[in-house]
FIDRENMAR-153966 format. One line per field, with one value per atom (N, C-alpha, C): residue number from 1; residue in one letter; atom name; x, z, y. Coordinates in steps of 0.1 Angstrom, whole numbers. Layout:
N
pos <- c(NUM, ...) .
code <- c(a, ...) .
site <- c(CA, ...) .
px <- c(X, ...) .
pz <- c(Z, ...) .
py <- c(Y, ...) .
! end
This chain:
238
pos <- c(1, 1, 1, 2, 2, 2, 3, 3, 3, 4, 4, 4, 5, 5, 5, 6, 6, 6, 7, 7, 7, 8, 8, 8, 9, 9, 9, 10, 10, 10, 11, 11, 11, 12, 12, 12, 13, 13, 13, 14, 14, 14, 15, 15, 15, 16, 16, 16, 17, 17, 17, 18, 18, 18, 19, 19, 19, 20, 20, 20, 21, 21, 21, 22, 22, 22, 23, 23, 23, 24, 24, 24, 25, 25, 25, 26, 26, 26, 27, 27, 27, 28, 28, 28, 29, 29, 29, 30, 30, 30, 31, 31, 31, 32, 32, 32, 33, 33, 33, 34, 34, 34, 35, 35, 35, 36, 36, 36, 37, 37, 37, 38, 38, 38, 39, 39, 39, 40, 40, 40, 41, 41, 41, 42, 42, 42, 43, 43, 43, 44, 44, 44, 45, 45, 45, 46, 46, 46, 47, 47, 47, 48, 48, 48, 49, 49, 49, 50, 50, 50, 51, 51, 51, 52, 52, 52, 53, 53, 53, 54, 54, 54, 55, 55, 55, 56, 56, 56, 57, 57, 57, 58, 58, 58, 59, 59, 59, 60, 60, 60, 61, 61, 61, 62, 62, 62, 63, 63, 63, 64, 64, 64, 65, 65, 65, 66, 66, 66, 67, 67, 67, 68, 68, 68, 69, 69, 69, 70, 70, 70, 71, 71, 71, 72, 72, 72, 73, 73, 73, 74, 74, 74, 75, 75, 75, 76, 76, 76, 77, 77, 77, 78, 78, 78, 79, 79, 79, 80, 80, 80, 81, 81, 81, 82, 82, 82, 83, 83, 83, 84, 84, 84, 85, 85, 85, 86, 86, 86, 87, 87, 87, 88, 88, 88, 89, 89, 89, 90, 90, 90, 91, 91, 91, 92, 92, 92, 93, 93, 93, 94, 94, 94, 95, 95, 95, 96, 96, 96, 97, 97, 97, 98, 98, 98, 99, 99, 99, 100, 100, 100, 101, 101, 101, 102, 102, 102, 103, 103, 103, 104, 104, 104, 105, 105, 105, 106, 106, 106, 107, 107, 107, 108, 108, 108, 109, 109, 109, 110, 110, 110, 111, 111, 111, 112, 112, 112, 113, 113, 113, 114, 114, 114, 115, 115, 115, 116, 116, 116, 117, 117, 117, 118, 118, 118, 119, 119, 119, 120, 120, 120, 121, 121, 121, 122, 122, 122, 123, 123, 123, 124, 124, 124, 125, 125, 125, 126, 126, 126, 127, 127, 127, 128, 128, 128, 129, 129, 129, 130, 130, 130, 131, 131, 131, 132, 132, 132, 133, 133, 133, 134, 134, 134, 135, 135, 135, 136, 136, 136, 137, 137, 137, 138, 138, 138, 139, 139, 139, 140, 140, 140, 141, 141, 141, 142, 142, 142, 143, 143, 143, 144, 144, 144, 145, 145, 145, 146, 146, 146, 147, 147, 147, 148, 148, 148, 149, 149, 149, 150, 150, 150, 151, 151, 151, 152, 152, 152, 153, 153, 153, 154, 154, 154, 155, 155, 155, 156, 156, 156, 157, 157, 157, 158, 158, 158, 159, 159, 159, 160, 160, 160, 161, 161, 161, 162, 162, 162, 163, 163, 163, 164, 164, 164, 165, 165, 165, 166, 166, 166, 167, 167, 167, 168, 168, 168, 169, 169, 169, 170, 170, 170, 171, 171, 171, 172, 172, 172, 173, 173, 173, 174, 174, 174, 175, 175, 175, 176, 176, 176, 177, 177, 177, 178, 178, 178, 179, 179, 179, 180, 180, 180, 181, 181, 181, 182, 182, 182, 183, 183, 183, 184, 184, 184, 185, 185, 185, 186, 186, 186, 187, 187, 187, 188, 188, 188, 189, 189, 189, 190, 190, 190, 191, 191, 191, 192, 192, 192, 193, 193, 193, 194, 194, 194, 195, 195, 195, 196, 196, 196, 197, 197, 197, 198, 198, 198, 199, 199, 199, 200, 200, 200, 201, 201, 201, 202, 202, 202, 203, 203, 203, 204, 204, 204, 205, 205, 205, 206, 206, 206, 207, 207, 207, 208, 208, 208, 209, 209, 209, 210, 210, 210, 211, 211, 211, 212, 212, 212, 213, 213, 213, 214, 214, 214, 215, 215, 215, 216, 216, 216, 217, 217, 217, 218, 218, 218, 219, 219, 219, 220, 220, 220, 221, 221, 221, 222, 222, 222, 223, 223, 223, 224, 224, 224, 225, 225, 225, 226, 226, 226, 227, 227, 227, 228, 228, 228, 229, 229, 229, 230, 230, 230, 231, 231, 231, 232, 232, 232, 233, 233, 233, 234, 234, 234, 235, 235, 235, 236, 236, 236, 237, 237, 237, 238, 238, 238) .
code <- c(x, x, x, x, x, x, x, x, x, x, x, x, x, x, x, x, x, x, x, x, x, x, x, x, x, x, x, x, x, x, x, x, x, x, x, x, x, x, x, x, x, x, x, x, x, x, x, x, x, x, x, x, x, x, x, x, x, x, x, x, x, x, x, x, x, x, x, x, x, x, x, x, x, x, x, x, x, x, x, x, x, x, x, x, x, x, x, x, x, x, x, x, x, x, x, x, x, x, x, x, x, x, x, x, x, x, x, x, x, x, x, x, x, x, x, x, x, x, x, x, x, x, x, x, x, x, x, x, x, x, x, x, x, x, x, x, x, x, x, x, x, x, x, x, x, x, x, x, x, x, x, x, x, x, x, x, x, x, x, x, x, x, x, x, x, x, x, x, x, x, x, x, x, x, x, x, x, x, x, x, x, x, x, x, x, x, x, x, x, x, x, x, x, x, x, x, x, x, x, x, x, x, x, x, x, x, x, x, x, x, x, x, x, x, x, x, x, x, x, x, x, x, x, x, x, x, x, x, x, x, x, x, x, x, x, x, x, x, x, x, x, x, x, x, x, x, x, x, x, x, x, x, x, x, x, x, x, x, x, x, x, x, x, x, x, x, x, x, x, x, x, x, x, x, x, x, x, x, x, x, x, x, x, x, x, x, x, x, x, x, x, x, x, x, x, x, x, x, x, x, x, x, x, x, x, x, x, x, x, x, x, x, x, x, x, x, x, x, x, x, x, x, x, x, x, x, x, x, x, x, x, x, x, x, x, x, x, x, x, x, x, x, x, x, x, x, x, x, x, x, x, x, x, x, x, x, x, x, x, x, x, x, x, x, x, x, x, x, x, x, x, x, x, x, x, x, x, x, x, x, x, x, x, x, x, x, x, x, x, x, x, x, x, x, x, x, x, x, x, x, x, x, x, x, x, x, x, x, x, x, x, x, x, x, x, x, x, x, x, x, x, x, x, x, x, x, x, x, x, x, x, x, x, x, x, x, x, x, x, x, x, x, x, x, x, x, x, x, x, x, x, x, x, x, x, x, x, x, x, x, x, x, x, x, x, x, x, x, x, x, x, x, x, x, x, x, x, x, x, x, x, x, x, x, x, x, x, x, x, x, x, x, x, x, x, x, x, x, x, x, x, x, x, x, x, x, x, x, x, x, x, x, x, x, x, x, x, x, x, x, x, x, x, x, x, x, x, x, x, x, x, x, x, x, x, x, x, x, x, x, x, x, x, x, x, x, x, x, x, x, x, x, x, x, x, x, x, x, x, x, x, x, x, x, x, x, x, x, x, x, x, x, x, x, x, x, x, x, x, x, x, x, x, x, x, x, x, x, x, x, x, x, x, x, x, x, x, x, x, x, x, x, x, x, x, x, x, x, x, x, x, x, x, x, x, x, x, x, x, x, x, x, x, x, x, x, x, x, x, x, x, x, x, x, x, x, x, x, x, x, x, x, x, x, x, x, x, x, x, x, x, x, x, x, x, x, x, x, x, x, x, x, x, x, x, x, x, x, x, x, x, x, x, x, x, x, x, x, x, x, x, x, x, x, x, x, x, x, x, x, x, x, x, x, x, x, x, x, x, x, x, x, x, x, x, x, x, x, x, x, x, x, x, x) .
site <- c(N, CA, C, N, CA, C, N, CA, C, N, CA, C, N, CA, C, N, CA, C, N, CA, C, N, CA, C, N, CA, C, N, CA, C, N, CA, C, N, CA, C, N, CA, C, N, CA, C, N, CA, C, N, CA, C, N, CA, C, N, CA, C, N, CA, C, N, CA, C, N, CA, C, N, CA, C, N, CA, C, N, CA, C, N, CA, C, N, CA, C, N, CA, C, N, CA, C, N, CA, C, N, CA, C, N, CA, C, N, CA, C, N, CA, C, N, CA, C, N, CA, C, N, CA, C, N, CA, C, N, CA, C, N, CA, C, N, CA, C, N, CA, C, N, CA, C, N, CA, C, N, CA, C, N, CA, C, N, CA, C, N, CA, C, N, CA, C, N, CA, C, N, CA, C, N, CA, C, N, CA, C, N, CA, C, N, CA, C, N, CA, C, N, CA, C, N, CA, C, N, CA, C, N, CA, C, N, CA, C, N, CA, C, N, CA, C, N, CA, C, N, CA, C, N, CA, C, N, CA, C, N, CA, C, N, CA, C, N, CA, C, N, CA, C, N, CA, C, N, CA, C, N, CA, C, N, CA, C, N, CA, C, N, CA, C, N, CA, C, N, CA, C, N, CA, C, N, CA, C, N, CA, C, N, CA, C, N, CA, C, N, CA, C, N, CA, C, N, CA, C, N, CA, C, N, CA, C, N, CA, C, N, CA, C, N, CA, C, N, CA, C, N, CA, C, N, CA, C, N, CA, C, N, CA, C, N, CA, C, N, CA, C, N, CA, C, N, CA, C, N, CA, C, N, CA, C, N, CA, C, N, CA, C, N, CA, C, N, CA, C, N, CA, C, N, CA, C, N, CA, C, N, CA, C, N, CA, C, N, CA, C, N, CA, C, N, CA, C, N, CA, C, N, CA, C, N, CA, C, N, CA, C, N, CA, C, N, CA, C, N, CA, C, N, CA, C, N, CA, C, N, CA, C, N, CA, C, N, CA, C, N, CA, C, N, CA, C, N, CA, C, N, CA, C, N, CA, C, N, CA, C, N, CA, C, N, CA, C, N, CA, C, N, CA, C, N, CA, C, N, CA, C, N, CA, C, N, CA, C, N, CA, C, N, CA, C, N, CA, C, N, CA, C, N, CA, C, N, CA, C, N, CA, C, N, CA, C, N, CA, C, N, CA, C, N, CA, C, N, CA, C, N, CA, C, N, CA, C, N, CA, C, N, CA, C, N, CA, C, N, CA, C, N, CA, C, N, CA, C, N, CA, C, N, CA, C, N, CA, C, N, CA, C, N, CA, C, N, CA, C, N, CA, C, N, CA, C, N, CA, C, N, CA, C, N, CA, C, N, CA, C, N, CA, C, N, CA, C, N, CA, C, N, CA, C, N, CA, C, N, CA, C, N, CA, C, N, CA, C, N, CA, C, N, CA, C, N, CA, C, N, CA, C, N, CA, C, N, CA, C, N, CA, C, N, CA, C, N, CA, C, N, CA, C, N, CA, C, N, CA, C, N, CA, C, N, CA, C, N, CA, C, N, CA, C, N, CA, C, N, CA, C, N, CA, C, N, CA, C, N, CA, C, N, CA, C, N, CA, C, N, CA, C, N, CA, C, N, CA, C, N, CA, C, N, CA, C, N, CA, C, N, CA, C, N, CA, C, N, CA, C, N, CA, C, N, CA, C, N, CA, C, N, CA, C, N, CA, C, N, CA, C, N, CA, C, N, CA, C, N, CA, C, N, CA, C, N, CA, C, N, CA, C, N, CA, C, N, CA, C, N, CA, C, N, CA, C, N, CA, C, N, CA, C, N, CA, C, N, CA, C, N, CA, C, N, CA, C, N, CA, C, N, CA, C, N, CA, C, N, CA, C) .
px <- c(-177, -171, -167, -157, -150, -156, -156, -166, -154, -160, -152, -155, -148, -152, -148, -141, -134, -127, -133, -125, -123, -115, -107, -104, -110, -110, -106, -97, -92, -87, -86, -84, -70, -77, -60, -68, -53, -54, -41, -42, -29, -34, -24, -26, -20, -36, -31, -34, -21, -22, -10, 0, 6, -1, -4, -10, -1, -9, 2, 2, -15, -19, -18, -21, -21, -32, -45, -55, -47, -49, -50, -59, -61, -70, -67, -73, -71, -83, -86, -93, -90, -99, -101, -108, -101, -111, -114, -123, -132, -123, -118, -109, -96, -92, -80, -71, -56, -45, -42, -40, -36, -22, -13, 1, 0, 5, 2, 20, 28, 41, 46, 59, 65, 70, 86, 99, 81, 95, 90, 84, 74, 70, 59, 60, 52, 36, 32, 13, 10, 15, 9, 0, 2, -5, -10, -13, -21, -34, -30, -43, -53, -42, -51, -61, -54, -63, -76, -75, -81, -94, -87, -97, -109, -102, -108, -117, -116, -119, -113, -106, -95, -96, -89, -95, -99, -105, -115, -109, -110, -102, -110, -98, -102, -105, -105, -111, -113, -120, -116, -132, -134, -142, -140, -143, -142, -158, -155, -164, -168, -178, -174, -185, -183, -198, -205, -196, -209, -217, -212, -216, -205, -208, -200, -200, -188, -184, -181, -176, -168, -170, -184, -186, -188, -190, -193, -180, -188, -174, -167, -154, -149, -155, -166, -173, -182, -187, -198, -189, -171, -169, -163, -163, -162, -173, -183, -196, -198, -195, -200, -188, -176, -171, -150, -150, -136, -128, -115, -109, -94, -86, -74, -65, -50, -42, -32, -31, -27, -6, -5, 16, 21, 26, 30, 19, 9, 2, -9, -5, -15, -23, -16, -30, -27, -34, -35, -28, -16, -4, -7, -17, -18, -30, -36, -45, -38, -50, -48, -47, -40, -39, -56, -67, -78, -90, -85, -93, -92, -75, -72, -81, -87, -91, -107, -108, -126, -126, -118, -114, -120, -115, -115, -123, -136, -150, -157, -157, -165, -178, -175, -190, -200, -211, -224, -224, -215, -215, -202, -195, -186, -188, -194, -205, -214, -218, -229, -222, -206, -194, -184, -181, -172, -168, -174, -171, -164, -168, -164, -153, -153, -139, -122, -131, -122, -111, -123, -120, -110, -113, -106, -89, -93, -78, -68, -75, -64, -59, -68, -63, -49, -53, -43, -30, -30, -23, -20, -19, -18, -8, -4, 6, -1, -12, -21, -30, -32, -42, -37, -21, -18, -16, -10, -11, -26, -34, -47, -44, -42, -42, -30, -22, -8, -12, -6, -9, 1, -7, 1, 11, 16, 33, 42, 36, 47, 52, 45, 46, 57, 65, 75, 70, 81, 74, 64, 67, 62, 46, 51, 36, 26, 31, 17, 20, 20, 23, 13, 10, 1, -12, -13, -23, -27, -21, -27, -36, -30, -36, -52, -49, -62, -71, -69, -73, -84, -78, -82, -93, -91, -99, -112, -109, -127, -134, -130, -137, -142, -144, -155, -154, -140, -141, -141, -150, -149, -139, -133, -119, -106, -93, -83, -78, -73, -58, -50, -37, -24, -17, -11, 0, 11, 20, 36, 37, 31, 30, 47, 53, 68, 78, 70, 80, 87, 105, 110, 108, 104, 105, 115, 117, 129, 125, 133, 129, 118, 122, 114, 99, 95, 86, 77, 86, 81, 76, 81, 78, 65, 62, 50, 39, 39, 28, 26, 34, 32, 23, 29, 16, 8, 2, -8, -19, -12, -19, -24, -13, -17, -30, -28, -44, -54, -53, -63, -71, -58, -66, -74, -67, -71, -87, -87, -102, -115, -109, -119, -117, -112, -104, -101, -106, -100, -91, -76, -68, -57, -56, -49, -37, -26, -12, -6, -1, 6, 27, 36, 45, 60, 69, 82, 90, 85, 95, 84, 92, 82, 85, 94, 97, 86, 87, 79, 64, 60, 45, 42, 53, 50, 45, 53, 52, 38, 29, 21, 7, 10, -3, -9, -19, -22, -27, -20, -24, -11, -10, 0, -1, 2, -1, 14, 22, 35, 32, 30, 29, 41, 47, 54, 49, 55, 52, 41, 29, 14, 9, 15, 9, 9, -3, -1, 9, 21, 37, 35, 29, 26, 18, 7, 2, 0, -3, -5, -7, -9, -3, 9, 5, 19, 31, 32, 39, 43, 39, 45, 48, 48, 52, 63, 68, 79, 92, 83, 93, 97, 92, 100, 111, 116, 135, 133, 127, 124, 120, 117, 111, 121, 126, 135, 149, 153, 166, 162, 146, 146, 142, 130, 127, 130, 136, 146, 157, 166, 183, 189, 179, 185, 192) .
pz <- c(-1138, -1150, -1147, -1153, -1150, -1157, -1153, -1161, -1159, -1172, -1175, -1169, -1160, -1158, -1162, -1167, -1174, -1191, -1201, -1212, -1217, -1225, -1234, -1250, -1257, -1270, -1280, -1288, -1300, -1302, -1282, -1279, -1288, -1292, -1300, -1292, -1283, -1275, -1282, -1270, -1268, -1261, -1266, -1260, -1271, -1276, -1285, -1298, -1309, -1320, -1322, -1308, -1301, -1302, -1311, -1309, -1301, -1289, -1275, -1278, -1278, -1280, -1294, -1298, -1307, -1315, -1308, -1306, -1298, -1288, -1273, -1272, -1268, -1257, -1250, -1238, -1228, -1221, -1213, -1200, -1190, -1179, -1167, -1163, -1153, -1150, -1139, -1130, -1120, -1108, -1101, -1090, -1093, -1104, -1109, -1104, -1106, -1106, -1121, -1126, -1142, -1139, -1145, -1146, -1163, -1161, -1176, -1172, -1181, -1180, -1191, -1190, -1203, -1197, -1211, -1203, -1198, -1197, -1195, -1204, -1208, -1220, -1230, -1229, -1237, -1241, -1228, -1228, -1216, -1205, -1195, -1186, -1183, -1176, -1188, -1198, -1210, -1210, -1208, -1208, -1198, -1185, -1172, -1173, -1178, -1178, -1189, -1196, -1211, -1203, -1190, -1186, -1177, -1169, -1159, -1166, -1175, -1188, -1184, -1178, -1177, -1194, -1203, -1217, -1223, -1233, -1244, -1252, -1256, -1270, -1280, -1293, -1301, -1312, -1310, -1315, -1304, -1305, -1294, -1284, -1278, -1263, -1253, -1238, -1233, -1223, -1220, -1213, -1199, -1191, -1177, -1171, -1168, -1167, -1177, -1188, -1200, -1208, -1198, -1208, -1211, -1222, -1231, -1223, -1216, -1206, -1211, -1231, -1230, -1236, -1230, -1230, -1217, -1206, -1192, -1190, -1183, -1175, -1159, -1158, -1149, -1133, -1133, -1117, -1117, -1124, -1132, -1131, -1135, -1135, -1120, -1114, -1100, -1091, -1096, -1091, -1090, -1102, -1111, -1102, -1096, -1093, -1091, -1101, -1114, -1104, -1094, -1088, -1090, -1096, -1094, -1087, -1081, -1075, -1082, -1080, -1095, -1091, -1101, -1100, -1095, -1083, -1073, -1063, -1060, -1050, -1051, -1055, -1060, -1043, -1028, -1015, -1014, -1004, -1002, -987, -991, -986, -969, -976, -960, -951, -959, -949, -943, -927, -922, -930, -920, -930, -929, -922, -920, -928, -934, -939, -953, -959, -970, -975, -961, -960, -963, -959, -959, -974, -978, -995, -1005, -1002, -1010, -1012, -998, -1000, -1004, -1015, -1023, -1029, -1037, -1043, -1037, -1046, -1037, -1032, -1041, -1034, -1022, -1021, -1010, -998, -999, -988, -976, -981, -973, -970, -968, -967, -961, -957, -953, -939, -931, -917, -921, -923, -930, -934, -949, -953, -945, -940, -925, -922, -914, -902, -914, -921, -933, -940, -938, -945, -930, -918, -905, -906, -904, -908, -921, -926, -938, -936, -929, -928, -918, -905, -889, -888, -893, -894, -899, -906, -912, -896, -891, -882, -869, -866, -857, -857, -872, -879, -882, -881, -883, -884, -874, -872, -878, -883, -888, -904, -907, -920, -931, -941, -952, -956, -959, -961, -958, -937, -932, -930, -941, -941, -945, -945, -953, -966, -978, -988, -988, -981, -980, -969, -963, -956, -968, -968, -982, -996, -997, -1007, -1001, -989, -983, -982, -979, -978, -992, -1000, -1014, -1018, -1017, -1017, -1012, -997, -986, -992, -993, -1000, -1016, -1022, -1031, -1029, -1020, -1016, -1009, -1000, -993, -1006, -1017, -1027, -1033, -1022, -1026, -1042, -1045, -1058, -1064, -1077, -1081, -1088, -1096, -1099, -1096, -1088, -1083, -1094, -1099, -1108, -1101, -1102, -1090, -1104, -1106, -1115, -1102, -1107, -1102, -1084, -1081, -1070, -1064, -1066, -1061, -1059, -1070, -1074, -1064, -1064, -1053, -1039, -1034, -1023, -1023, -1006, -1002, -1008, -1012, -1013, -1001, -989, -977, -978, -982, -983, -993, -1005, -1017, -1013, -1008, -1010, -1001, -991, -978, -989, -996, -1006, -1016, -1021, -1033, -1022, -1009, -1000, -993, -996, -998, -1008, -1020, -1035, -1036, -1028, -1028, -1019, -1007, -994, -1004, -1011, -1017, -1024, -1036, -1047, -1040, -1031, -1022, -1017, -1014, -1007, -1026, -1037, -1045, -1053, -1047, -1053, -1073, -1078, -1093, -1093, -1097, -1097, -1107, -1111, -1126, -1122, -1119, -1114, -1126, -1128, -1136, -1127, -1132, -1123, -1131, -1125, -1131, -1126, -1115, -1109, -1116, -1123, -1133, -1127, -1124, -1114, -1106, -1092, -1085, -1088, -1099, -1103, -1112, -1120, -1124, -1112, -1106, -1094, -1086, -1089, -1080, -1084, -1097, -1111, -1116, -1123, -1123, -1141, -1148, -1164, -1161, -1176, -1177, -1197, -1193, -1208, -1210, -1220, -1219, -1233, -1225, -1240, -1244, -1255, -1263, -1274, -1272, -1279, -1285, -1274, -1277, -1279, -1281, -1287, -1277, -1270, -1268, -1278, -1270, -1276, -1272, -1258, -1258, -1245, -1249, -1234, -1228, -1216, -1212, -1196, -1194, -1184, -1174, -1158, -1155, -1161, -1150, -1148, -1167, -1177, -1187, -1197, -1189, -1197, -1191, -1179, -1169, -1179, -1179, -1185, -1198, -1205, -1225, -1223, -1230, -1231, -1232, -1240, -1243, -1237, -1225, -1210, -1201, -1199, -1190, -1194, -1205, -1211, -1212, -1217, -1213, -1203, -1193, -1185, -1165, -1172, -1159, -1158, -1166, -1164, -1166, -1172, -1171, -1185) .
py <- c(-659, -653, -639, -636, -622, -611, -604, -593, -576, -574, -557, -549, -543, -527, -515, -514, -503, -509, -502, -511, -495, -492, -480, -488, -481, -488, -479, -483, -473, -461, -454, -441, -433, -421, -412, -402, -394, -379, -376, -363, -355, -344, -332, -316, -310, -301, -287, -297, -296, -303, -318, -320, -331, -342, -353, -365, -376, -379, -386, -401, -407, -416, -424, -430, -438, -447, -448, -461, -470, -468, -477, -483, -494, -499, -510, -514, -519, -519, -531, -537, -537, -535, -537, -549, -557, -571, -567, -572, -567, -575, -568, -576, -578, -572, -578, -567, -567, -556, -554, -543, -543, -531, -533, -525, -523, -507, -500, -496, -504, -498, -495, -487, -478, -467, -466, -455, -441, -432, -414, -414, -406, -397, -405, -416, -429, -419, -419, -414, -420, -427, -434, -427, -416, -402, -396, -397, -391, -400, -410, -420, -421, -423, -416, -404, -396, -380, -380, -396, -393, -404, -413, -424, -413, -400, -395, -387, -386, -373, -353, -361, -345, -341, -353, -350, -355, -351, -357, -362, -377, -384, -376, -378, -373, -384, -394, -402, -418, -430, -436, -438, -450, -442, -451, -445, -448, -457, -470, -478, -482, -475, -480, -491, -500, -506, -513, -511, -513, -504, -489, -474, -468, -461, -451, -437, -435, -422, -418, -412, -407, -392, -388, -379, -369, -383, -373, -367, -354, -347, -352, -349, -355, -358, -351, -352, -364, -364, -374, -393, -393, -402, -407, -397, -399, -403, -396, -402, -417, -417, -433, -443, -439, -449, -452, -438, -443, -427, -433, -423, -428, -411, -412, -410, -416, -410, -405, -391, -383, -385, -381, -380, -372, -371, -360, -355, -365, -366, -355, -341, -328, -329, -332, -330, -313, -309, -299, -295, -290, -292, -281, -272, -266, -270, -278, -284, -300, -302, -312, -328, -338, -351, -356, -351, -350, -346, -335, -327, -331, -337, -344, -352, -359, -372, -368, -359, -355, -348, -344, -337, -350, -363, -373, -378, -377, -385, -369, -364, -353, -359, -369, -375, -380, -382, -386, -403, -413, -421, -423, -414, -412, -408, -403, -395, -404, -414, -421, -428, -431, -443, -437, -424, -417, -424, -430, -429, -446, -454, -469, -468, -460, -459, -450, -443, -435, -446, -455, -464, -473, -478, -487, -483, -468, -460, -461, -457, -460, -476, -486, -495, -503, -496, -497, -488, -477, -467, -459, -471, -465, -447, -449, -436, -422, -426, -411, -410, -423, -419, -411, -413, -404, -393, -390, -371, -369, -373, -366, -351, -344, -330, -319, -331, -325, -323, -305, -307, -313, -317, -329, -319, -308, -302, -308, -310, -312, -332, -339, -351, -357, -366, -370, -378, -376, -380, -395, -406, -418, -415, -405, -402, -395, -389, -377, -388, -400, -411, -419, -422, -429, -421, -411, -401, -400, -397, -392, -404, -422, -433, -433, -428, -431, -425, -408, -400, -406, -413, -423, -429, -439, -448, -443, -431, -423, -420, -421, -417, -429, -443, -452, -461, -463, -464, -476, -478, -489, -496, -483, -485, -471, -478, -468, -470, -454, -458, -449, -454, -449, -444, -432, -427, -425, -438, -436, -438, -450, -454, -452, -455, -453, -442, -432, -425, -418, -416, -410, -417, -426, -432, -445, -447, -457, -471, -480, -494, -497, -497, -498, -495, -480, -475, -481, -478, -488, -496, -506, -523, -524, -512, -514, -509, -499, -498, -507, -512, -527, -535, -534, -548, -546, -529, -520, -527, -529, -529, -542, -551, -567, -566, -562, -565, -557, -546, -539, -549, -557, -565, -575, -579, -594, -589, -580, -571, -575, -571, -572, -560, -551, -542, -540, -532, -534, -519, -523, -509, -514, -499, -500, -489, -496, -495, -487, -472, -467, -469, -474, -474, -479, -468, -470, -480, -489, -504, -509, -516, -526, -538, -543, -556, -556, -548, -548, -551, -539, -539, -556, -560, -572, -578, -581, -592, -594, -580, -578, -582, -580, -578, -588, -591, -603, -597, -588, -585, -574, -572, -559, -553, -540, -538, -530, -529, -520, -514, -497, -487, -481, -484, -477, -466, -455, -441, -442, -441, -440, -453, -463, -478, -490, -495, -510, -518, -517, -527, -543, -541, -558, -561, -572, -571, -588, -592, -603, -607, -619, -621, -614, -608, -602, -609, -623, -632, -636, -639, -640, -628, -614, -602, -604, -604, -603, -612, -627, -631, -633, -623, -620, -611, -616, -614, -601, -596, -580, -570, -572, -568, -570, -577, -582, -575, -575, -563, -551, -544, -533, -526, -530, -526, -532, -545, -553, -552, -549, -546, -558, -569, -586, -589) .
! end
């Protein structure tokens, strides 16, 4: 039986006196891929920051495990398990692709897994393991896109959420990280895909939720969100 790891229930945020959200919510299934799609501006990165507790709902809470997080502060939910890869990668541009890498296992359960997950990110990402020494500045954008990922992952997590896996990179590049996200899920992996190629991410996903201006507009099955007419003319070009 499938079991929840992350559930968001009834959440309303924002910033200042801006209400972003709406009452959201949404699930996490344990092993699953989930795609959170919707134009610019919706909340899709407002919900992220509200899952990591960057901020506090203002009404709403959030679930990890079966506990009420939604009071811990953001170190606490990294501890527990719950790591983001933020929108525009945010590495640390004058340090090594190395040190990036030693930045990401910060927590206490990261820590006793550092050397495993190392060996695990070269695998996945032969290319970081040859820049090791090179700092992430001088990366090309599909390289510090892979780093920011790896980066991710030393942080031992029980659930990844990716804000904007694609963004600005080649079809090429693109498509090698989408079959990143597939070996990840295939591993047991639970990761909650924020992403502007909604094709793609349908394709990949095995749930999908599509927020319109603060609101769960519709959710389901990838494979039968993909195919409602209303998806397909707005966010497929069909």
């Amino acid at each position: 039986m499938m079991s929840t790891v992350l559930e968001v229930q009834d959440v309303a945020s924002g910033y200042g006196e801006v209400q972003i959200l709406w009452g959201v919510s949404l699930r996490l299934e344990e092993g699953k891929l989930t795609t959170l799609v919707g134009s610019n501006g919706v909340g899709k990165t407002t919900l992220l920051r509200t899952v990591t507790g960057l901020l506090r709902p203002w009404k709403g809470k959030v679930l990890f495990q079966g506990k009420d997080i939604t009071r811990l502060p953001p170190h606490e939910r990294a501890n527990a398990g719950i790591a983001l890869v933020p929108e525009g990668r945010q590495l640390f541009t004058d340090m090594t692709v190395a040190e990036n890498l030693e930045m990401g296992a910060f927590s206490r359960r990261a820590i006793a897994h550092r050397r495993k997950n190392l060996e695990r990110v070269f695998d996945l990402f032969p290319r970081l393991k040859e820049r090791q020494q090179q700092k992430a500045g001088t990366l090309s954008g599909g390289e510090q896109q892979m780093l920011a990922v790896a980066r991710g992952l030393m942080a031992e997590p029980e659930v990844l959420m990716i804000d904007e896996l694609s963004l600005g990179l080649s079809p090429v590049l693109s498509l090698s990280l989408f079959e990143t996200m597939r070996q990840l899920r295939a591993e047991g992996l639970t990761i909650l895909l924020v992403e502007q190629n909604v094709h793609m991410a349908l394709a990949i996903s095995d749930y999908a939720y599509v927020l319109s201006e603060g609101r769960i507009w519709m959710e389901g099955p990838a494979r039968e969100v993909a195919a409602r007419e209303e998806i397909r003319q707005a966010y497929l070009g069909m």
